[in-house]
C-alpha positions as CSV (number, residue, x, y, z in Angstrom):
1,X,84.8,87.9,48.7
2,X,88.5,87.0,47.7
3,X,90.9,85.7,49.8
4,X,93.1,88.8,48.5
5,X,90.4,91.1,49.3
6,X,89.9,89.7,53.1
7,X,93.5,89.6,53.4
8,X,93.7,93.5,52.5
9,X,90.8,94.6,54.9
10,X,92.3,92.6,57.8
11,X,95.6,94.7,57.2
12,X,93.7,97.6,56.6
13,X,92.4,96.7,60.3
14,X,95.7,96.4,62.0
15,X,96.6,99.6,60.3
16,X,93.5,101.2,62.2
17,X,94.1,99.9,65.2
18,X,97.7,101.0,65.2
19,X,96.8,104.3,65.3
20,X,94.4,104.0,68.3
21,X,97.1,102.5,70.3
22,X,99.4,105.1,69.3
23,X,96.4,107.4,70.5
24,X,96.5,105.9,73.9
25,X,100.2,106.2,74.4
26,X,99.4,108.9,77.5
27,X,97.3,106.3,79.7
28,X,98.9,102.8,80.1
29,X,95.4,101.7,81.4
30,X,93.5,102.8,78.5
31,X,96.1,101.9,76.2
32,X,95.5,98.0,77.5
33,X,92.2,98.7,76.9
34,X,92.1,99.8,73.6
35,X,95.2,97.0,73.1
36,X,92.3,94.3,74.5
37,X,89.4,95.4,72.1
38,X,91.7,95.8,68.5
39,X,92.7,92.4,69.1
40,X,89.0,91.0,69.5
41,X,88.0,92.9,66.4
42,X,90.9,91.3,64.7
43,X,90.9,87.8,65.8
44,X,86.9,88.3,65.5
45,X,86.3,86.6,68.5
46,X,82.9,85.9,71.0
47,X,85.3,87.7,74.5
48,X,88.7,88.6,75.2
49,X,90.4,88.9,78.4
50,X,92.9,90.5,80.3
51,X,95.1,88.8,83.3
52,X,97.2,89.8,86.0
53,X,98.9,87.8,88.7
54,X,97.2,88.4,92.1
55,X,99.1,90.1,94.9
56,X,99.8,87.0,96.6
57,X,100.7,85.7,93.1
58,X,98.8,82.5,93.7
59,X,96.3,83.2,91.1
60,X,95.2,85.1,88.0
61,X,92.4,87.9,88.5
62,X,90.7,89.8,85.8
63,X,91.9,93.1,85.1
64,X,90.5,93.9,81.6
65,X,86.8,92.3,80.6
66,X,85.0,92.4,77.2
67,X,82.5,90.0,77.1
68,X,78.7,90.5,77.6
69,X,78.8,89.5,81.2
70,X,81.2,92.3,82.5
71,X,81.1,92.4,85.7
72,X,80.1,89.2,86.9
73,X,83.0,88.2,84.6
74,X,85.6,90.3,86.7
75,X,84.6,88.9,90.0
76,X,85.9,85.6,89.0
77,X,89.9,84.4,89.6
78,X,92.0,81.5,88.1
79,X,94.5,79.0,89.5
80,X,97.3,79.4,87.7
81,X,96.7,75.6,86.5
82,X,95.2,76.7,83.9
83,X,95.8,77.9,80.2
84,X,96.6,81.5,81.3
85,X,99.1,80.1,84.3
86,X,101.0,78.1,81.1
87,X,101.3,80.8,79.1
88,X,102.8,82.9,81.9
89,X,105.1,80.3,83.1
90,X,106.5,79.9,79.8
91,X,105.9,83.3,78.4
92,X,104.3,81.3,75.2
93,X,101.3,81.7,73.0
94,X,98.8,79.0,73.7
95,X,95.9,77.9,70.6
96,X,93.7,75.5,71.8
97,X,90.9,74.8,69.6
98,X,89.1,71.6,71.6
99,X,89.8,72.8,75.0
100,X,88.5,69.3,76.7
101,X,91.1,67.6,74.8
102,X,93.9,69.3,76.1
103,X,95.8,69.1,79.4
104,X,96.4,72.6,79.8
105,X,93.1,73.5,80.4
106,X,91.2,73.2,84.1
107,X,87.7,71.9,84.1
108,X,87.4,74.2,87.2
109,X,88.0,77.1,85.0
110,X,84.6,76.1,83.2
111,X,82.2,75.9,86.1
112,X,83.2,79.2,86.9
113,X,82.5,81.0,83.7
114,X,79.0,82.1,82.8
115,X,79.1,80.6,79.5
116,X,80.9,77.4,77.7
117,X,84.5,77.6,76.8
118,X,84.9,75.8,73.5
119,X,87.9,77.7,72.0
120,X,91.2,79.7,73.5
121,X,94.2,81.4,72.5
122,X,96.6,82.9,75.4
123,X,98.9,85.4,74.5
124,X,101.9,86.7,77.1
125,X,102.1,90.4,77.8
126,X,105.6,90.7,78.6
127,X,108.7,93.2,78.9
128,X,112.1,92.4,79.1
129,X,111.1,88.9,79.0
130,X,109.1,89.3,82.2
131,X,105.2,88.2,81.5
132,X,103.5,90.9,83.3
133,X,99.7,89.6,82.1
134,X,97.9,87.3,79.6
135,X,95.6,87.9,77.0
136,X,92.8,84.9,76.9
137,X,91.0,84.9,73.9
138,X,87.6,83.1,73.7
139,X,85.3,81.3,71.0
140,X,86.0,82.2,68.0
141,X,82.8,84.0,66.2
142,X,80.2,81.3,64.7
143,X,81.8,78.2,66.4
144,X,84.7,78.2,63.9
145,X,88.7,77.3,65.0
146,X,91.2,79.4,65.5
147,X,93.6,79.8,62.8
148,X,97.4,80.1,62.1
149,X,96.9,83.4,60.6
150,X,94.8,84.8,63.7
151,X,97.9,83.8,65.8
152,X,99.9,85.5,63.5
153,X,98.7,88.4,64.0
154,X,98.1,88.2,67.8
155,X,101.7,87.4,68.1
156,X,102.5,90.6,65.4
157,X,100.0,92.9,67.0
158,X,100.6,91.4,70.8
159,X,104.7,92.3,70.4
160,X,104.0,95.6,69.6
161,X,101.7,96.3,72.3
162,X,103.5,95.3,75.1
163,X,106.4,97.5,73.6
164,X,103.8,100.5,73.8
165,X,102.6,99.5,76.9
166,X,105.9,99.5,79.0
167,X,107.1,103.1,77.0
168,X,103.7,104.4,78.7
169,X,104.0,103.3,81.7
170,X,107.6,104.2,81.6
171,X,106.4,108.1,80.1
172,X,103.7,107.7,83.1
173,X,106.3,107.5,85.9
174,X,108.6,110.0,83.9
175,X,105.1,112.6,84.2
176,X,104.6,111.6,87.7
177,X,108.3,112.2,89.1
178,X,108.7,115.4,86.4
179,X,105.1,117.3,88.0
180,X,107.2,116.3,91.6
181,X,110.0,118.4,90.0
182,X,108.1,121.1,88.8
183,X,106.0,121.6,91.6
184,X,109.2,122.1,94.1
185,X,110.4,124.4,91.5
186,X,107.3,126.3,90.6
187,X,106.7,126.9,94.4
188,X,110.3,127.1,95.7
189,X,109.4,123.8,98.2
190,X,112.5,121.5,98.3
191,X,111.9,118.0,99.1
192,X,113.4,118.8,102.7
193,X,111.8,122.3,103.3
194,X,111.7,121.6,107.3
195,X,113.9,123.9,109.0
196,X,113.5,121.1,111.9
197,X,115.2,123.3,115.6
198,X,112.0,123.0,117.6
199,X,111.4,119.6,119.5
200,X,107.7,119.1,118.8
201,X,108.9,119.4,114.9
202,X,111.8,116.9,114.8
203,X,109.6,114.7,117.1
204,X,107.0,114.6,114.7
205,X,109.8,114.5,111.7
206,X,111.1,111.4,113.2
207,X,107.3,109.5,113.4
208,X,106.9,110.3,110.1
209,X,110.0,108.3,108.9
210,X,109.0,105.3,111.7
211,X,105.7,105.2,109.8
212,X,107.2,105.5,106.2
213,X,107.1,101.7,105.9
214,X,103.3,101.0,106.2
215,X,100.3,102.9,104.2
216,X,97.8,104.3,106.7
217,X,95.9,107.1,106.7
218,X,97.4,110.1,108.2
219,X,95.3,112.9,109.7
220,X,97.4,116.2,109.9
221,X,95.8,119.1,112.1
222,X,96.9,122.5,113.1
223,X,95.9,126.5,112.3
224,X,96.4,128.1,108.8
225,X,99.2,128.7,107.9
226,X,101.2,126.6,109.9
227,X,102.8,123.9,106.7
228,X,100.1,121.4,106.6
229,X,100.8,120.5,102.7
230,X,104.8,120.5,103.6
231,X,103.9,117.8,106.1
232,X,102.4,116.1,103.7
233,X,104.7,116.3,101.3
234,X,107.5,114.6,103.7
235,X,104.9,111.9,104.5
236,X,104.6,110.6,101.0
237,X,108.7,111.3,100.0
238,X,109.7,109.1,103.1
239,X,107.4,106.5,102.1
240,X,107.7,103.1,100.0
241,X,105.2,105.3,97.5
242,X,107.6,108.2,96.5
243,X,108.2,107.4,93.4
244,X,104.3,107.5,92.3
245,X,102.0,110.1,92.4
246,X,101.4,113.3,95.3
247,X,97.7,114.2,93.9
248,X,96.1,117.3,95.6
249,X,92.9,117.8,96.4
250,X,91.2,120.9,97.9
251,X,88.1,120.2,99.4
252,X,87.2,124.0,100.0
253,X,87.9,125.2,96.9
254,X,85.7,123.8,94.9
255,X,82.2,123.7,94.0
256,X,80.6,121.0,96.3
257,X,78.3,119.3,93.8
258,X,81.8,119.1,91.3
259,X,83.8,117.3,93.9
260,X,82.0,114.3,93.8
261,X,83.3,114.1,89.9
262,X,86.6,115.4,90.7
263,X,87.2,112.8,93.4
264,X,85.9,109.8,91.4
265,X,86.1,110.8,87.9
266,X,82.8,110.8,85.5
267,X,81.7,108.7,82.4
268,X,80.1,110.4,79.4
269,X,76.9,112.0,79.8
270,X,77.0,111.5,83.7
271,X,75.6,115.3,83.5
272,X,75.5,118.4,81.0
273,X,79.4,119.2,80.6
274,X,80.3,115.6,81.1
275,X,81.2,114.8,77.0
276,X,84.1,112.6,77.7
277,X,84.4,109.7,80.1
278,X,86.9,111.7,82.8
279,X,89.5,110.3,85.5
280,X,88.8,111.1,89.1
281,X,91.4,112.2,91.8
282,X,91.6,108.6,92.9
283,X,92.4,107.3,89.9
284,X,94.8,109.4,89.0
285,X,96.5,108.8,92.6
286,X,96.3,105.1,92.6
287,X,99.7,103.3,93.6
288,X,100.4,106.8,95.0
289,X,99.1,109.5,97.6
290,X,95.9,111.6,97.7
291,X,95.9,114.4,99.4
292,X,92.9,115.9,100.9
293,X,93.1,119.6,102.3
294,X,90.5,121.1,104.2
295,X,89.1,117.4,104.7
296,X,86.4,119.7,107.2
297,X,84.8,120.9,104.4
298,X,83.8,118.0,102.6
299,X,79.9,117.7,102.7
300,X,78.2,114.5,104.7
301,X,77.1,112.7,101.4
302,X,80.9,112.6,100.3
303,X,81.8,111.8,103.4
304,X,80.3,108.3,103.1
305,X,81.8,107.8,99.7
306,X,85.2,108.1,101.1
307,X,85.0,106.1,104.0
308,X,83.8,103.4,101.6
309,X,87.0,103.7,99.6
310,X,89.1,103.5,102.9
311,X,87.5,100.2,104.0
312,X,86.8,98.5,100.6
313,X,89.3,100.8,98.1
314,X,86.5,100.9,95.3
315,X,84.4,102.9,93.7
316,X,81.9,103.9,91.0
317,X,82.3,106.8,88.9
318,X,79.6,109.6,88.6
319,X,76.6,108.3,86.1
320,X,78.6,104.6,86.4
321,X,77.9,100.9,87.8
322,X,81.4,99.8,87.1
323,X,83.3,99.5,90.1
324,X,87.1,100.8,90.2
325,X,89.6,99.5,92.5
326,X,92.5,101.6,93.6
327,X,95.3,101.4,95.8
328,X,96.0,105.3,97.7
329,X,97.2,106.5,100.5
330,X,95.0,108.5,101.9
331,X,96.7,111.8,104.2
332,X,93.8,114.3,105.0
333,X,94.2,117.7,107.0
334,X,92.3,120.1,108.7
335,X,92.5,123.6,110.6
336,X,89.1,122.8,111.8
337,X,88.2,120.6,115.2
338,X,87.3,117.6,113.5
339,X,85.6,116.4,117.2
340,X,84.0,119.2,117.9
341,X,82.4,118.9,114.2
342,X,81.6,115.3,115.6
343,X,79.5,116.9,118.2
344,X,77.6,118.6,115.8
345,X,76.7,116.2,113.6
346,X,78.8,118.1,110.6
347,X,81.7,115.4,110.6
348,X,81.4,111.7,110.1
349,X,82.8,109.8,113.6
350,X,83.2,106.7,111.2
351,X,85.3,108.9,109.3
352,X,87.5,110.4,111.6
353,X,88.5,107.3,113.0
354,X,89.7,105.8,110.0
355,X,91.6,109.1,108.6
356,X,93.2,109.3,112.4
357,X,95.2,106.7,112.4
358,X,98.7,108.5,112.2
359,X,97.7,111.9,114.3
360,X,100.0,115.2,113.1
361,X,99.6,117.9,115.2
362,X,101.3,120.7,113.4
363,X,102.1,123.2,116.6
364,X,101.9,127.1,115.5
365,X,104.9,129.6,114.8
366,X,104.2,131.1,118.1
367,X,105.3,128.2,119.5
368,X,108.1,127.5,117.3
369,X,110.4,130.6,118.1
370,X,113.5,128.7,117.8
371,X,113.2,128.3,113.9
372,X,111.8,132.0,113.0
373,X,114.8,133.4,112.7
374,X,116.4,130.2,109.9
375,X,112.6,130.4,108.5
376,X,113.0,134.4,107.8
377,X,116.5,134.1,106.0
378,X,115.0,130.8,104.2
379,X,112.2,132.9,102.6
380,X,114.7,135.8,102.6
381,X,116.9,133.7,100.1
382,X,114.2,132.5,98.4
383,X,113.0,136.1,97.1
384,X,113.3,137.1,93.8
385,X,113.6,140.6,94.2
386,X,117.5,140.0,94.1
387,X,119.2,142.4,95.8
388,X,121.7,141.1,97.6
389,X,120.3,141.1,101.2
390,X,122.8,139.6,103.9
391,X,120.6,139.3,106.7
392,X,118.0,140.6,109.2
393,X,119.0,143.7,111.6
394,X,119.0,142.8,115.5
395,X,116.4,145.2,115.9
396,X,114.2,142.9,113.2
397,X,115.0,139.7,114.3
398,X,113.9,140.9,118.0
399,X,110.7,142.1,116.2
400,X,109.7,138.5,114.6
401,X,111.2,136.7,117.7
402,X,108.4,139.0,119.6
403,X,105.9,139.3,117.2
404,X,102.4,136.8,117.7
405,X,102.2,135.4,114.1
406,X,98.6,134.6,113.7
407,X,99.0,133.3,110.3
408,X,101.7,131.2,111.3
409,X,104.6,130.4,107.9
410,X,102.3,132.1,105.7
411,X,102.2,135.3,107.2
412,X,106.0,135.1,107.8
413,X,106.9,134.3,104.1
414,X,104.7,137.3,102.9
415,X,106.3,139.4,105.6
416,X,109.7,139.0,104.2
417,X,108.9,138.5,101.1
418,X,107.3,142.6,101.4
419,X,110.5,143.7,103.4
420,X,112.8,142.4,100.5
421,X,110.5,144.8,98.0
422,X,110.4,147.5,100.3
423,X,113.7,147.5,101.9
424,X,117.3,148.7,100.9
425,X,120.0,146.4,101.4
426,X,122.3,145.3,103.4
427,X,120.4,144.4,106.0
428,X,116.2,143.8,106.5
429,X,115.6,146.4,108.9
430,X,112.5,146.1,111.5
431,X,110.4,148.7,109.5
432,X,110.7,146.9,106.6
433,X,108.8,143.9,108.2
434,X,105.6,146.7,109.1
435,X,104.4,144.4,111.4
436,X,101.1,144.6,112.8
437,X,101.3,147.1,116.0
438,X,97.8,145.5,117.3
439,X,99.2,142.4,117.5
440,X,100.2,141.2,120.6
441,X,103.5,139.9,121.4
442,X,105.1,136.1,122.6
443,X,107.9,136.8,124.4
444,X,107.3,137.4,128.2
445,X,109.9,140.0,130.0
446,X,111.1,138.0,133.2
447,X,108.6,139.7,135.5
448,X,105.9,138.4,133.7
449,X,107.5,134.7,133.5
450,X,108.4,134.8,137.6
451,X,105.9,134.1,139.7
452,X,104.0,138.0,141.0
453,X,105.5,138.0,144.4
454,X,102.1,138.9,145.7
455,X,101.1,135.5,145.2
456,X,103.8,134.2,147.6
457,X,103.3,136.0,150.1
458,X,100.7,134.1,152.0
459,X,101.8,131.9,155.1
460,X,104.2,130.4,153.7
461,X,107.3,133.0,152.5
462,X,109.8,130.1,152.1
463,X,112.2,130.3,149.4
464,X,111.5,126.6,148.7
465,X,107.6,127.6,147.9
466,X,108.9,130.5,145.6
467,X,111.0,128.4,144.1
468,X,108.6,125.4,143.2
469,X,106.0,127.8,141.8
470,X,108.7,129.4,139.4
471,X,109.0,125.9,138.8
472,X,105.3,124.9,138.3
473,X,104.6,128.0,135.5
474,X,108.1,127.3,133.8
475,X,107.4,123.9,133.0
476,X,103.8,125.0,132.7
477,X,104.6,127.5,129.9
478,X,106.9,125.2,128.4
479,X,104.8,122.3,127.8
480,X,101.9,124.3,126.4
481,X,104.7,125.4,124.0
482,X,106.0,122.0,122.9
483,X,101.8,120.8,122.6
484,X,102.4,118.9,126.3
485,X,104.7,116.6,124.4
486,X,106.9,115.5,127.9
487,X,110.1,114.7,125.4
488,X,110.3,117.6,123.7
489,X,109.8,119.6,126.8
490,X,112.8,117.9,128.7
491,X,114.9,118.6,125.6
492,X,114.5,122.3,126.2
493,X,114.7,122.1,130.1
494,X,117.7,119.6,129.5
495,X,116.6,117.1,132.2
496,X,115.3,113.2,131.6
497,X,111.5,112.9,130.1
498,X,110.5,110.5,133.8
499,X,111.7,113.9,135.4
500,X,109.5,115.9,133.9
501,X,106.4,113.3,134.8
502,X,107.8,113.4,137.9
503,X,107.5,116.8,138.4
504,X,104.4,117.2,137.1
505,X,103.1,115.1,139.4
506,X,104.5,116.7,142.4
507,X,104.2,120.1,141.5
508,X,100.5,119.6,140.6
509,X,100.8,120.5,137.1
510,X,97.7,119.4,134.6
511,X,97.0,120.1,130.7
């Protein structure tokens, strides 16, 4: 074959490959991968490697292996004395075609790898003259050198592809921030959608910034209804990890023998409908947060699975032997009582534990009346029916403030959402809301908060024992509305938190 024939099929060749990468523009993973195998095919070589700088950035580990050792290959990690430490440093291509001969290379390096090193050219992946990897290739095919022209071309193709590589990761963190955007639109949810009056709720607003810094597992808990998912929301906006992925999962919704593949993805052929290798939840979340509602649901085999990827943060894919590694933040929540579950035997201990790191207890609207009223003209404004509506009547805001509100926000925002289609403006008047008449009511009258004064009159009729058992239900009746958090309860009696223990104590008051 001609020298001018070879010549055109190896162009013909990069043309191909071209096109691949350009395929891959959507997934900066896959495009590296696609990147790492074109270049083997062009330099024609025995494997091809690619490496990133640890997180301690003492050393290089292998992100990208195509050789026919795979994983054994990817356990290993190199000292950045080495070829691939080099290139980085000076953000040069390396050709070295008798490795022992030359400096650069670590004899270390060779009593690691399964097979002999005998050839190596290292290529820097970098953008904006910042090497973010090396490419290693490895023995050239049939024990022959590398050439000029097959540097050539790595340096030609290489360029390119490090260009493509930074506009998808670029055009992944555009997709990631835009589905933030068109989720808060698409729902109405602002990235501050607390109307935050009631203690408990600033209290827990205020751990959720003092734990935006680090990246454990939150466990948020409370009825239906009640804003779980906005909770979650804040927890991943205040963190270091806002600018990555929010990924949601719902563990009831779907079919439980598909949320094993929806959670860790799927290669080809895993099972019937599986034509295409597939990402998983986790994968698509890594750097960022997952988000797993209705964590009670998920069945006991699963359950293992994910406590593996809390303590080791790997994985298989279904019908796969190829470990992933991700980096997630895990926040899981729950209307059920996980503990109780424990009892059972339905709910991993293991589990809970490591999920229950960060505790949210979300407390219901019943116990939140001092933010139905901003909640109701939040919703109110947020209606599309458009008609102009200024407000709620007395009569109505009297109704919700008295009203029980067993499913919590959600009933609330479907309430006012029905009295803004129903009602005639300028006000929301208290038939509009049709509330349920079945439903009992919060709000005590002041007999029913006072102590019955049948129950003082025993032997002792002193004002001072009256007095102290007004005391002992007040505080009673407010703590059971603040979740027994003692802060938030001496905010709304307006006296110091060591008060409140203090009075608990003498007035005999327990949860």
């Amino acid at each position: 074959m001609s020298d001018k024939v070879i010549k055109f099929d190896r162009l013909k060749s990069l043309v191909d490959r071209y096109s691949i990468l350009n395929n891959s523009i959507n997934d900066p993973d896959v495009l590296l991968n696609s990147l790492l195998d074109s270049i083997k095919y062009l330099v024609k070589c025995d494997a091809a490697y690619l490496l990133k700088p640890s997180k301690d950035s003492k050393n290089f580990e292998f992100a990208i292996c195509l050789d026919e050792f795979g994983e054994e290959t990817k356990k290993l990690s190199l000292v950045k004395e080495s070829v691939a430490g080099w290139v980085a440093e000076h953000n040069e291509t390396a050709i070295i075609n008798d490795v022992n001969s030359d400096a650069r290379f670590n004899s270390k390096v060779q009593s690691k790898f399964p097979f002999e090193i005998c050839n190596v050219i290292g290529f820097p992946l970098s953008a904006e003259g910042i090497c973010f990897g090396v490419i290693m290739l490895v023995n050239k095919h049939d024990g022959q050198d590398f050439t000029e022209e097959d540097l050539a071309l790595v340096d030609i193709f290489g360029h390119q592809a490090s260009i493509a590589y930074k506009n998808a990761v670029n055009l992944k963190k555009s997709r990631d921030q835009l589905s933030l955007f068109k989720n808060a639109f698409e729902t109405g949810k602002e990235y501050h959608p607390f109307i935050a009056k009631n203690p408990v709720i600033i209290s827990l607003i205020e751990n959720i910034k003092q734990a935006s810094a680090i990246n454990s597992s939150v466990l948020i808990t409370g009825e239906s209804g009640v804003g779980k998912e906005l909770f979650a929301e804040q927890v991943h906006l205040l963190s270091n990890r806002k600018d990555k992925p929010l990924v949601r999962v719902s563990c009831a919704s779907l079919n439980p023998t598909l949320l094993e593949s929806e959670l860790f993805g799927h290669v080809k052929g895993a099972y019937t409908d599986a034509v295409s290798d597939t990402k998983g939840r986790f994968e698509t979340a890594n750097g960022g947060t997952l988000f797993l509602d209705e964590i009670g649901e998920l069945p006991l085999n699963l359950q293992a699975k994910l406590l593996r990827v809390l303590q080791e943060k790997k994985f298989e894919r279904v019908g796969s032997s190829e470990t992933i590694c991700v980096d997630v933040r895990i926040i899981a929540a729950t209307n059920r009582d996980l503990e109780q579950m424990i009892a059972e035997g339905s709910f991993r201990k293991d589990l809970y534990f490591r999920l229950n790191v960060l505790p949210i207890a979300v407390p219901p609207l019943r116990n939140r009346r001092d933010e139905i009223t901003d909640l109701a003209m939040f919703f109110m404004n947020k209606s599309e029916t458009h008609k102009g509506f200024k407000g709620f009547s007395n009569e109505a805001k009297r109704a919700m403030l008295n009203y029980m509100w067993p499913g919590n926000i959600r009933e609330l925002e479907n309430t006012v959402e029905r009295a803004c289609i129903f009602g005639t403006p300028p006000f929301i008047k208290v038939e509009d809301l049709r509330l349920s008449v079945d439903n009992p009511v919060v709000q005590k009258s002041a007999a029913e908060v006072l102590p019955s004064v049948e129950n003082v009159l025993g032997e002792d009729r002193t004002l001072k024992t009256a007095l102290n058992q007004f005391k002992k239900e007040y505080i009673t009746k407010i703590l059971n509305e603040t979740g027994w958090n003692q802060t938030a309860a001496a905010r709304i009696l307006d006296i110091q938190r060591t008060y409140v223990s203090k009075l608990m104590v003498e007035l005999g008051i327990k949860k």
